[in-house]
Structure formats: structure tokens, C-alpha cells
C-alpha positions, 0 to 999 in steps of 0.5 A, a space after each residue: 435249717 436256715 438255707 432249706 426252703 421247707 421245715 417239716 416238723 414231726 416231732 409232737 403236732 405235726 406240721 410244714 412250714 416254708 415260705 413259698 408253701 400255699 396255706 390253701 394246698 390241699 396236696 398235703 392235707 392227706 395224711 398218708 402224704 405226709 406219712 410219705 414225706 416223713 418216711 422218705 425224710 427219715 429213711 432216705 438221708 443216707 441214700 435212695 429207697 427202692 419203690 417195690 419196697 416203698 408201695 408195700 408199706 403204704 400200699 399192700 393191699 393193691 396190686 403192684 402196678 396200681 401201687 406204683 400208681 399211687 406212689 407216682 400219684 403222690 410224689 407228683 403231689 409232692 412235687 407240685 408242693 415243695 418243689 420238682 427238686 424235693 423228691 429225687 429219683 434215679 431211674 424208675 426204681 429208687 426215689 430220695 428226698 433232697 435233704 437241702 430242700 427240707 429240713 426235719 426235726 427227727 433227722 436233725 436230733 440224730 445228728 445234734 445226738 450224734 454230735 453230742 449237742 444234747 441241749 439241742 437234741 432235746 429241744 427237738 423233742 415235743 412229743 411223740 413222732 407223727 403224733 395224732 397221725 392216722 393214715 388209713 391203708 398202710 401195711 403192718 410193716 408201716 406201722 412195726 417201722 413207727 412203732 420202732 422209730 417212735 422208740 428209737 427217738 425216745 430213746 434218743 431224747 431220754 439220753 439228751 435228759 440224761 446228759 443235761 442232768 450230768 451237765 447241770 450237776 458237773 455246773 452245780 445246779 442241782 435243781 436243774 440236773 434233777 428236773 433234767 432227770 425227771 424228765 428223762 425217766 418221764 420218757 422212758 416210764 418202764 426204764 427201772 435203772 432210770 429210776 434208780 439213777 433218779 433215786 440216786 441224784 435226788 439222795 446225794 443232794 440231799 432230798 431223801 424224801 423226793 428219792 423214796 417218793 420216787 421209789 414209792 410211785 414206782 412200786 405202786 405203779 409196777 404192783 397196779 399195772 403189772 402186780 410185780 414187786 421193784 427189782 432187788 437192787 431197786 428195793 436195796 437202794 430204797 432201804 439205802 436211803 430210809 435208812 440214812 433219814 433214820 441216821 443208820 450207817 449206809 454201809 452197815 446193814 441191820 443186824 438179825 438173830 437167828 437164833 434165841 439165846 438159851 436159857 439154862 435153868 438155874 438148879 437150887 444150891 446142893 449140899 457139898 460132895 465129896 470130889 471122886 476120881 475122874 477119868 481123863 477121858 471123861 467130859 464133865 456134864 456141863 461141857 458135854 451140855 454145851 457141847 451139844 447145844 453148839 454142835 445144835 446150833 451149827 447144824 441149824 446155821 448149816 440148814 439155814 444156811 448160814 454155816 454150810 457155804 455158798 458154791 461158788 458155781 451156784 446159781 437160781 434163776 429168779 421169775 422174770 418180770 412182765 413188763 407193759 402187758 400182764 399177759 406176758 406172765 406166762 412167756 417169763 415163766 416159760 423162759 424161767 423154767 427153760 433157763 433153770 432146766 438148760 442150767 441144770 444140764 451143766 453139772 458143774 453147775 449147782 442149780 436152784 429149782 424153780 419152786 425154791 426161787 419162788 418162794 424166796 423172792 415171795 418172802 421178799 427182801 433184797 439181792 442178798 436176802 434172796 441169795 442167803 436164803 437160796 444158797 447161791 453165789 448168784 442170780 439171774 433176773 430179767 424182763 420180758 417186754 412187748 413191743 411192734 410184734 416182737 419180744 424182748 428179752 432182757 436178763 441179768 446175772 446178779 452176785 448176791 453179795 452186793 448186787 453187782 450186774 456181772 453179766 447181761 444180754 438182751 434177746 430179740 424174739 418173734 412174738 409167736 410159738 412162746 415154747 420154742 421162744 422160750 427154748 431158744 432164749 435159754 439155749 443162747 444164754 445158758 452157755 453164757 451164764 455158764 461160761 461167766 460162773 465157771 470163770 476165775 
């Protein structure tokens, strides 16, 4: 940074600073310009780009020799600016931008992540990449590749947070790690693990009211926006920790009865008889009562079922969450009941309807809870998520004893023809989920 003439700093405001740079030039006020500049800044470090690709982001509307007539145009104001070394080309096709002659704070927080300098990485990050910038006429492909690139440096910074937080706490500053990992989760608001990991640190400490107020924002923000519930483990962990502040065991879980005891009816005292034979065969009155009393108490245990076992190839898939957009509901429906039905098909597998998932995710309760009610050994949840143009999808399979994540993949999706994207996610994953259930 100290040996380039040039720093363009496009990380929050966006700006360019250098100590030849002409405060009055009136080159660089173009706001496609700089878009331009910070392009070539952040897709040119590991070598040259062709310019047919380069004129179809920023110019697809013109034709292709007056695209190239504009690129040239603006590079040739580049170069006035910052100098004829800045913009490099090779031959007539391929253009760089001279890492030696600016310096970027984008491309330098990759590098600080990639080193593992993480204080640095996140001092880098003001704000959202070419933040308040609009250049008028660029291609949809221009503003898919910044919409991933906003993520992709995020992404990079919330890990930096995170990093410092594990820093802070290795060093005993609690109150440091917990204001590193605040801002993490401020970064990457939709990353429910995030909160959890929030959650957590703040209850280790010793701050159980700030863990549930994290909780109780989190919740409230997932029914007002998207009129969902936390996921299981997340309510789990909630439960976790309320039931700490009220000196309850963390490992014990409350205890429920099921079934009233039975009263007997207390008959008045009857007058001496005299005793008779008794087959051997026999079984005396009262036992034969009690008998049917516990034969009526196993088959409702089996019918709830508490006595009749859990398959251990058996599973529900649970509605997926819609995150970011409501109307998504219908593609996470969609790649439910494709899922459930692609399950199904494996008739090693035991598999729970659909209906059935959802009534028991309504009655709430955690992953156990859910798995209890369901009969299953385990469940799958996930997320479907938009962002430039395409979904994500992310899914999960939960054992329903204790929560624990055994399998996850994440599925990349045009957003078009939900049906056959729905169709397509459940034939990748099926398999995998099956594969995972039929294991040892």
C-alpha cells in the first residue's frame, strides 16, 4: 500500500486517493468509470480479462464495435488519470490493471483473510462494496457479478468478526469476544448458526439474560419478516439456557407424564367368606384388573409412540424455511413434498408424510420433540434462499435424539421453473440421504 501511488478504497464510501491524482479531474467522476476501475481491481489480480467479456457487462445494450469503442474511450481516461502504466494490455484482447500502481482495499482483505491476518481483514471492511454507487447502462451480468461479490466480502469479514471474537476469549476479554461477535452476526443478520454461536458465548460468560434477548430478537424478526418459527436446535438451545437461570440441570430435561394415574375405587369393607378351591390355572380378580390396566397403558405408549420403537431408517422431511423473501414459500414447499416423494421410493426407508411433519412442527417443541411425535430416527430441514438470480438451497439431516447435524448439503439453483427445480434438488439429495440412513 505504501509504494502504490494510487489507493482506491471501495469498501463503504467510495473513494481514490493519490498524491499526483487532480482533485478537479473530471475523468473519474463518471460512475461507470469507477465501476470499471473496480472491476479490473478485483478480477484482474490473477491475470488478464478478454474485453468482448469486459463490454458485455458494461455495454450490452451497443453494438460490439461501439462497445469496444467506449471501453477504449474509458480506459483512455484511466490512463490520463492514474497514469499510462496503471491499465496494462496485451495485445488487442486482454486488459489488466497494474496491482503496483493502485492498491485496493477489497483485494487487500482477501489477502489479510487468506494470510490469516484477521484484525486487518476486518479493519478493511467500512461497508458494503461500491456502496451508493449506480452506474447507469451496465448488463444484468454486472450486477449478478456485485451482488456476489458484495456476499463474497461479507462473508469474508463476518469470518474476520468471528476470528477476533475466538482471539479475545483465547486472550480473556470476554467483553471484547462478545462485541466481535455481535458484529459478526450484524453482517450476516440471516445466518442462524451465527446466532446460536452468539447465544452460546454470551451464556458461557455468564450473561444468560443477553443470550435469550438474542434469542428473543431473533425469533421476533424470523415471525415478522418471514412468519416462521427458529429452527429446532435454536429453540433447544433457548430452552438450554432458561432453564439454567431457573437452576434447572442443563443435561436433565423436564420430565412429562403422559398418562394420569389411575385411581381405583375403594370398595366398603365386606363381611368374612369362607375361602374355596382355586384352579391353578386361574388368575385372581385383581391381577386379571391390573393386568388389563398395563396391557391399556402399553398400547397407548405404542400409539403414542413411546413403547413401539423408533426405525432406525426412518425419517420426516420437516418444512423448509423461506428465508429473505416470503414468496419463496411455495419453492420450499415444493422441494418438501419432491423430497418426501424421492424418499419414499426407497423402500428401506420408513418415511413420514408430509401432513404428519406438519402438524408436528405446528404443535412446536424441539428436534426431539418433533422426532418423538413423528417416530422417526431423523429429520431433514433446510432453507431456501434468494439471491442474484439463483436459489439456495440448504438442507440438513438431524438425529432427533440430540440434534446433532449428520449430513448437509447445499444445492445452487436457476430461479426459474420451480417444479423442475424442486424435482432436481430432491434427485441429488435423496440418495445422499439415503445413503447416510442406510449406514451402520
Amino acid at each position: 500500500m505504501d509504494a502504490t501511488p494510487f489507493e482506491l478504497h471501495i469498501l463503504g464510501p467510495t473513494e481514490l486517493k493519490g498524491s499526483r491524482l487532480d482533485p478537479d479531474d473530471a475523468n473519474l467522476r463518471q460512475p461507470k468509470r469507477i465501476a470499471l476501475l473496480s472491476y479490473l481491481a478485483l478480477e484482474t489480480t490473477d491475470g488478464f480479462r478478454r474485453r468482448d467479456q469486459i463490454v458485455g457487462l458494461f455495454w450490452p445494450d451497443l453494438e460490439q464495435d461501439a462497445a469496444r469503442a467506449q471501453l477504449r474511450k474509458a480506459l483512455f481516461a484511466l490512463r490520463e488519470s492514474l497514469g499510462p502504466e496503471a491499465v496494462i494490455s496485451r495485445g488487442e484482447t486482454e486488459i489488466r490493471l497494474d496491482a503496483n500502481s493502485v492498491w485496493c482495499d477489497a483485494v487487500a482483505l482477501g489477502q489479510h483473510a487468506k494470510a490469516l491476518r484477521w484484525t486487518e481483514a476486518l479493519a478493511l471492511y467500512r461497508g458494503e462494496l461500491l456502496e451508493g454507487l449506480y452506474p447507469e447502462g451496465v448488463g444484468q451480468e454486472f450486477e449478478e457479478w456485485l451482488a456476489d461479490k458484495r456476499k463474497a466480502l461479507r462473508d469474508q469479514a463476518a469470518r474476520a468478526a468471528w476470528e477476533c471474537s475466538r482471539i479475545e476469549e483465547e486472550r480473556g476479554d470476554r467483553k471484547a469476544a462478545a462485541v466481535m461477535a455481535r458484529r459478526a452476526l450484524g453482517l450476516t443478520p440471516d445466518d442462524e448458526e451465527g446466532v446460536r454461536r452468539l447465544m452460546a458465548l454470551l451464556d458461557q460468560h455468564g450473561d444468560r439474560g443477553g443470550a435469550l434477548r438474542v434469542y428473543s430478537d431473533w425469533q421476533v424478526r424470523l415471525k415478522a419478516e418471514y412468519g416462521v418459527e427458529p429452527a429446532p436446535e435454536t429453540r433447544k438451545l433457548a430452552r438450554k439456557v432458561q432453564a439454567a437461570r431457573k437452576g434447572e440441570s442443563h443435561e436433565t430435561p423436564p420430565t412429562q407424564q403422559f398418562l394420569a394415574p389411575v385411581q381405583l375405587p375403594v370398595a366398603p369393607a365386606a363381611p368374612p367368606r369362607q375361602p374355596r378351591a382355586t384352579p391353578r390355572w386361574a388368575i385372581p380378580a385383581g391381577a386379571a384388573f391390573l393386568l388389563v390396566v398395563a396391557l391399556g397403558v402399553v398400547a397407548v405408549a405404542r400409539e403414542t409412540g413411546r413403547g413401539g420403537g423408533t426405525p432406525p431408517a426412518s425419517v420426516a422431511v420437516l418444512p423448509l424455511r423461506a428465508i429473505g423473501d416470503p414468496a419463496l414459500t411455495s419453492a420450499a414447499e415444493g422441494i418438501a413434498e419432491e423430497l418426501t416423494t424421492a424418499l419414499v421410493l426407497d423402500t428401506g426407508l420408513t418415511v413420514r408424510s408430509m401432513a404428519r411433519a406438519r402438524d408436528a412442527v405446528a404443535d412446536g417443541g424441539d428436534v426431539d420433540r418433533i422426532g418423538w411425535r413423528l417416530r422417526v430416527a431423523y429429520l431433514v430441514d433446510g432453507s431456501v434462499q434468494r439471491g442474484a438470480g439463483r436459489l439456495r438451497i440448504n438442507l440438513r439431516l438431524v438425529r432427533s435424539t440430540d440434534a446433532m447435524a449428520v449430513w448437509a448439503g447445499s444445492f445452487d439453483e436457476e430461479d426459474g421453473n420451480l417444479v423442475a427445480m424442486a424435482q432436481r434438488v430432491a434427485a441429488a439429495a435423496a440418495p445422499a440421504i439415503a445413503a447416510r440412513l442406510s449406514a451402520p
